[in-house]
C-alpha positions, 0 to 999 in steps of 0.5 A: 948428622947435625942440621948444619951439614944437612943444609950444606947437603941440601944446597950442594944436591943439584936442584939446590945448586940450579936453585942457586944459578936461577936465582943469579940469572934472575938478576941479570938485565934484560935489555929488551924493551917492554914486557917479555913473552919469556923472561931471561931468567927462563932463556938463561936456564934452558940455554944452561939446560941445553949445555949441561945435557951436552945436547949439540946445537940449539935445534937439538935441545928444540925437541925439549921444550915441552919436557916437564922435567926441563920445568922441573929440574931446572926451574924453567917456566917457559922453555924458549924456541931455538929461534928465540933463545938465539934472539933473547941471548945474544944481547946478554953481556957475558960478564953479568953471566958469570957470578952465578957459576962464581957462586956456584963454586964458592958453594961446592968451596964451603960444601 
């Protein structure tokens, strides 16, 4: 195996891939005002944790907020409150959401 496809496995394994969505929803706006006790980038990946657990409602995933492996896996610094990721989310245009899953597939494309 040449060290081509050894990269191509590398961004296609899932922390590569959750490295790649983390990197998109870092770049979206954060409407808030002033410095945020948690960065979107965080409420952006816990929500996408909450959806790819299938966990049923927000309270649900509440009961993961101080599950190292939520941090770990899915590079989240600080995992917001069910309270607060509704508050933080709601004002996120969708349309800034979207290239980071458009990247996503452009990889599994190529992979």
């Amino acid at each position: 195996m040449d060290s081509q496809e050894l990269r191509a496995r590398k961004d296609l394994s899932a922390d590569g891939l959750f490295s790649l969505i983390r990197k998109r929803f870092d770049t979206v706006t954060d409407s808030r005002p002033g410095s945020a006790e948690i960065p979107l980038g965080d409420a952006l990946m816990a929500a996408f944790a909450m959806f790819s657990l299938k966990c049923p409602s927000l309270l649900a995933f509440d009961g993961y907020r101080n599950d190292l492996n939520i941090q770990r896996i899915y590079h989240v610094g600080r995992v917001p409150s069910d309270t607060s990721m509704r508050e933080v989310l709601d004002p996120v245009d969708p349309t800034e959401i979207r290239p980071a899953f458009a990247d996503v597939f452009r990889c599994l494309q190529r992979g």
